[in-house]
Structures are given as structure tokens and as C-alpha cells.
N, C-alpha and C positions, 0 to 999 in steps of 0.2 A: 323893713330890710335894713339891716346896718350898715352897707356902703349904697348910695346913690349911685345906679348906673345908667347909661345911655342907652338909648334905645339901640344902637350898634351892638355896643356892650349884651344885652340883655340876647339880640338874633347871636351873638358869637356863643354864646354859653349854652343854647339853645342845639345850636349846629354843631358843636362836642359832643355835647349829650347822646346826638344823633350815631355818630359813626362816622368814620370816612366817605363808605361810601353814599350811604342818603345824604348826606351834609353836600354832600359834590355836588349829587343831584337838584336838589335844592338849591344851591346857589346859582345855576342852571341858569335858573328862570329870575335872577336877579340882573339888571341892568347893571353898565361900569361902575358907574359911580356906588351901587350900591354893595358892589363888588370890592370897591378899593375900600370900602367904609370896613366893614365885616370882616375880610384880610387882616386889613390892621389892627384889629380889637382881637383876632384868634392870635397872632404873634404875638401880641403886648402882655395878652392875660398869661399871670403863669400861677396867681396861687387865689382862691375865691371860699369863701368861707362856707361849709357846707348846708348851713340854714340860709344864706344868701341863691344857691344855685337851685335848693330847694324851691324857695318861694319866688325866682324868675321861674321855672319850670312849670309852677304852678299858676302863675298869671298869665303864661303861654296858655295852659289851659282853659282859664277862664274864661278870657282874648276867645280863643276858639270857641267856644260855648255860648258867649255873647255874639260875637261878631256874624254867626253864621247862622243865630235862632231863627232869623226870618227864612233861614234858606235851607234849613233842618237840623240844626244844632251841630252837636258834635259827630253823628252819622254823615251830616253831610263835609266836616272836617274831614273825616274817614276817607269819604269821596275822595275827596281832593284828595289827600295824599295817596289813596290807591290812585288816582291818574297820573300823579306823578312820579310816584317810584315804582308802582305795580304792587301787587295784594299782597305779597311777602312782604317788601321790605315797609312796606304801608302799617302790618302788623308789628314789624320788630320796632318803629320809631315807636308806634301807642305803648308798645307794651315795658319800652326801654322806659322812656317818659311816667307809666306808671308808677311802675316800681318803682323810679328814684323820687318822686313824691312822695311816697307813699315812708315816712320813716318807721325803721325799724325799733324794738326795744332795744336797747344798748347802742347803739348807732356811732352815738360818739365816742365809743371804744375801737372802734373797726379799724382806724388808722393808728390807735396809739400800738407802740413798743410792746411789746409783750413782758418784759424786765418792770417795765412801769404799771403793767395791768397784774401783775403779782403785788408789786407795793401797796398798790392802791386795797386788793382783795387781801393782803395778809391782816389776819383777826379779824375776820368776815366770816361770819355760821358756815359750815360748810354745803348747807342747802343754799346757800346766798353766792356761795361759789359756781355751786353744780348749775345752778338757774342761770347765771351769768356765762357761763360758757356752753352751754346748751343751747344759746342764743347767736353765736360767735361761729364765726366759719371753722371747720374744722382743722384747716392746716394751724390756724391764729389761735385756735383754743389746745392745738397740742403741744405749742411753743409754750404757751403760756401753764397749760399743765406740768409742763418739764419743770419751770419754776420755782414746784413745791416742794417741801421737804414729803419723801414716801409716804409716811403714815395718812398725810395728809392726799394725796394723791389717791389713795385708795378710798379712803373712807367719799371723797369727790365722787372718781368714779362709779361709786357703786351706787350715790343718790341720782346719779344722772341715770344709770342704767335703772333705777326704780321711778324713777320721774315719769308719770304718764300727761297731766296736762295740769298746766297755772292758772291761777285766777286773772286775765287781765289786770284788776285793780291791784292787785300783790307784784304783776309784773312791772307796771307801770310805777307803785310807791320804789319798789326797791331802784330801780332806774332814776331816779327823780334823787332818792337819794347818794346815791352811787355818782352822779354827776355833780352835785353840789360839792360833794367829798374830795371830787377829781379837777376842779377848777384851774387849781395850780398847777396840777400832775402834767397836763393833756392838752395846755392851751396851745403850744405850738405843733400840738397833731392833729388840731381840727381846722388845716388849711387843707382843700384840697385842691393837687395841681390838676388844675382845668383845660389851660392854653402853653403857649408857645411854639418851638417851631416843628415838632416831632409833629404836636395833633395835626398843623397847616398841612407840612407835604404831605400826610396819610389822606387829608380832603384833595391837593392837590394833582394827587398820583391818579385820584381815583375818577379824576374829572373830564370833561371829554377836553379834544384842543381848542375850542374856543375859548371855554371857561377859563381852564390852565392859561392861555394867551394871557386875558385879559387884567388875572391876578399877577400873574411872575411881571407885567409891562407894570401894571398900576403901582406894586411892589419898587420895582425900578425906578421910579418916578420919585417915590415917599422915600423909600429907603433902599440906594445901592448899594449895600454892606450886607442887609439883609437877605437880598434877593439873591444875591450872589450866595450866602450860606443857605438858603432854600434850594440854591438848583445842584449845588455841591451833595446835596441829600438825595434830592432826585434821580431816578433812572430815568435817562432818555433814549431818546434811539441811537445816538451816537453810542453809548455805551456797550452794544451789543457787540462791541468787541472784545469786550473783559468775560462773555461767556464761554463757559465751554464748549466742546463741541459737543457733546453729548444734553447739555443743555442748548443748543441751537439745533439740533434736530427735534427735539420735543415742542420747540417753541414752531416750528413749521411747517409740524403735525396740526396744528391748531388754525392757521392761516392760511385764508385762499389762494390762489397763485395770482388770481387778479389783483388783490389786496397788494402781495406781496410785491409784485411788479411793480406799482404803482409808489409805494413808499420805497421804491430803491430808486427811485426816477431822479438824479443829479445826488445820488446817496455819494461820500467819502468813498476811494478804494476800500479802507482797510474794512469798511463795513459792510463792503459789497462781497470781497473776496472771502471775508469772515462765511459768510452764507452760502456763497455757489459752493466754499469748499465744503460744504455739506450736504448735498445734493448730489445724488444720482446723474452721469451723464448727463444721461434723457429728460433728467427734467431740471439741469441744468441750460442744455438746449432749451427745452421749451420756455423756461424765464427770460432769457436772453432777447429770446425773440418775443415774447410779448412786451418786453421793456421797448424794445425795437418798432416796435405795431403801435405804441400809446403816440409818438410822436411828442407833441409839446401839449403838455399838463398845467392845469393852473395850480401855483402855490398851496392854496387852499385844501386844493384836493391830494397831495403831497403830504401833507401835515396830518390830515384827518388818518389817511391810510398806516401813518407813521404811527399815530395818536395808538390805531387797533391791533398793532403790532404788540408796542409796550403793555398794553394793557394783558394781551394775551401771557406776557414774560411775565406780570406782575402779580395774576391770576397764580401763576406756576409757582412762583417765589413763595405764596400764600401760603397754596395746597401742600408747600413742602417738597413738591418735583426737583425743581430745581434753586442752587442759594446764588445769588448773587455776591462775588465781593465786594464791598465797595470801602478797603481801605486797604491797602498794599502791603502792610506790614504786620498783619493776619499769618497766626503761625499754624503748622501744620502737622497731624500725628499720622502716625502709619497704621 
């Protein structure tokens, strides 16, 4: 591994890898302190070289393999993570984790410039082309196509479309040399951004409010400059006054009346009146008075309800239902 990392270090790259939302969950079941630890190693990281994330990813694997042989190996890995995130998302971490072990041929082209991956292929056979970009995603391979002069462009595409299958060993020499070639080219496009504060809130959004708690305090603690530009990212419940109305009715379609009662229990007016003036008389009345009927709630149970609300708003934001603004000077077409 070419940088030394911590074992903090190594769970934060790990829990990127993952997503938001498994990463959330996952931290979950980490205690505070091992919370403030891993916080701060996902904000800190911002650029990791992509043979280093490889082979942390792959000694997570190992870690699993070993650590669990007495207990069924990596099926019973499996286990575990179906109990803690449930059998879907249990598959998308194996399968995420897979696949970014697993390198591809051309790999380290993937991030460079496409202006640069012409340089580097100008007076290269053009079966040497057509193999290299055959291997390359397609958006990347037709910027990089665009690059050529015509003649050459065709004569490409016509071996790509006659290309039925490579030899391994033929695909791996010309890689091998093609990167030797590119050393100079490409050194500053084989960082890849990993961390900072974008991946955090996407784990943080997506966390329940204890976890969320225990990160944005511990946050506050290490760094109050920080925390402050994490929660400025964040949607919270106060917010639900920057939506629309037509995105606050979709959002209450989603939400119990119990639920909802309860997270407006000592809510702001302007958050409360945002809502009822959404609502149907009748079941304006009806919230009123169950807000009325709860009496005195503990904190706790406020927060949690608050917690299910956002998540519902943030689910919608996802799906494309509805957008949040969240900068003021957002301009607007007809």
C-alpha cells in the first residue's frame, strides 16, 4: 500500500465505498467515540489513490474471510450484513465491494481527460485503439472518439464493430504497456476523490437521529467551523419551510398523523402554519387535537418523529418528486 493508513482511515474508505445509505446504517452500531473517530477521517479524506482504496477494500475482505472462518466464513459475513442492512442492501454492499476490487483492463484511463487519452493513443495500430476503447465506458470512449481525425475514426469504429473477443494475455500486454507509456500523461488523474464533506452529509442525511446526534455533537466538539458547514448542507426539519406547497402535500401523503402530531409538538409557527396550511379542514382539526391529546412528550421522542418526517422529504427529493432549494439565488426559467 503506498500511504499508511489508520485503522479509522481504512473503516472511512470502506463506508464511502458503501453508500450513504448502508454507511448510515453501519455506523449505526458503532459506539461515540468510534463515531467521532470515522467522521473525521470521512471529512478529512478528499483524494486516495486508486490502488490504495483497492487494496483497503480488499483486506476488508480478507478481515471478513479470516475473522469469521470459525463462524462460516464469508457466508456468514453475508449473515451479518443481511441483519443489518436487510438482504437487498446486504447485496448491493458485496456486490459494490466486488466489483471495485476486482480491476478492470484500462482502469487507469477511466478518470483521465479524454484530450489526454487521444495523445497518449495518437500512432497507436488502430486495433490498439479500437481495444482500448471497447473497454472504456461509452459516454468516455465517445469524447475520446470525437478526438480523432475522420479517417481515423472510421477505420476505429469499424474494428470495434468487427471485434468479437480478446485474448486475455493480448489484453493485459497492451494495458501494461499503454500505462508504462502514460505515466507522465495521467499521474494527476489517478487520485480518486473519496471523502469530504458532500460524501459525510449523504451518510448523515441518511442516518437515523441518534446516530445524526452523536456525529454533528462529536463534529462540534473537534471542529465548530466544520459542523456548522455540515448542517448548512443538511435538510432538517426546520427547513420545511422553504418547500412548496405542492411539495408539502406529497410529503404528508407519506406520514402518519401520529407521526406527524408528534414531531410538530413545540414545532416553530412558521413550520407549524407551513403544514396545517396544507391540510384539509378536517384533518386539520383532527391534528390539532391529537397534538392536544399527546400532552407532554419527551425530547427524544420529538426528534425521532422529526427524524421520519425528513427522511420521508429526502426519500422524495431522491425519487425526483419533489426539489429542494437550498440556495436563494437559484435562478428561474418559465
Amino acid at each position: 500500500m503506498s500511504v499508511a493508513l489508520t485503522g479509522a482511515q481504512k473503516a472511512a474508505l470502506v463506508l464511502i465505498q458503501m453508500g450513504g445509505a448502508s454507511a448510515s446504517r453501519v455506523m449505526a452500531e458503532f459506539n461515540s467515540a468510534e463515531i467521532d473517530q470515522v467522521t473525521a477521517e470521512i471529512a478529512s479524506l478528499r483524494s486516495v489513490e486508486d490502488d490504495t482504496v483497492s487494496e483497503v477494500l480488499e483486506e476488508f475482505k480478507r478481515a471478513a474471510s479470516r475473522g469469521m472462518a470459525a463462524q462460516g466464513g464469508l457466508a456468514y459475513a453475508q449473515k451479518l450484513l443481511e441483519a443489518t442492512l436487510g438482504p437487498e442492501k446486504a447485496a448491493e454492499v458485496l456486490e459494490r465491494l466486488s466489483s471495485r476490487v476486482q480491476v478492470q483492463p484500462f482502469e487507469f484511463l477511466r478518470r483521465a481527460d479524454a484530450r489526454q487519452v487521444v495523445s497518449l493513443l495518437t500512432g497507436e495500430h488502430p486495433q490498439t485503439i479500437a481495444l482500448v476503447l471497447a473497454h472504456l465506458r461509452p459516454e468516455h470512449a465517445s469524447a475520446i472518439m470525437a478526438g480523432f481525425a475522420p479517417e481515423t475514426q472510421t477505420i476505429v469504429a469499424r474494428r470495434i464493430a468487427l471485434m468479437e473477443r480478446a485474448s486475455p494475455d493480448v489484453v493485459e500486454l497492451v494495458a501494461d504497456e499503454l500505462k508504462r507509456k502514460a505515466t507522465n500523461l495521467i499521474t494527476s488523474q489517478e487520485m480518486s476523490a473519496v471523502g469530504g464533506v458532500e460524501p459525510l452529509v449523504e451518510i448523515i442525511n441518511r442516518a437515523d437521529a441518534a446516530t445524526e446526534k452523536l456525529i454533528l455533537e462529536g463534529l462540534s466538539e473537534q471542529d465548530p467551523e466544520l459542523a456548522d458547514q455540515i448542517r448548512q448542507l443538511m435538510f432538517v426539519f426546520a427547513d420545511i419551510t422553504v418547500l412548496d406547497d405542492r411539495a408539502i402535500q406529497l410529503v404528508l401523503r407519506g406520514i402518519e398523523p401520529a407521526t406527524l402530531a408528534t414531531a410538530l409538538k413545540g414545532a416553530d409557527d412558521a413550520v407549524r402554519d407551513k403544514i396545517l396550511a396544507n391540510m384539509s379542514e378536517r384533518a386539520r382539526d383532527g391534528l390539532l387535537e391529537e397534538i392536544d391529546l399527546l400532552g407532554k412528550v419527551r425530547m427524544s421522542l420529538v426528534e425521532e418523529a422529526r427524524s421520519r418526517v425528513v427522511q420521508v422529504i429526502r426519500g422524495l427529493e431522491e425519487s425526483g418528486d419533489i426539489m429542494i432549494s437550498r440556495d436563494s439565488q437559484d435562478e428561474y426559467v418559465a
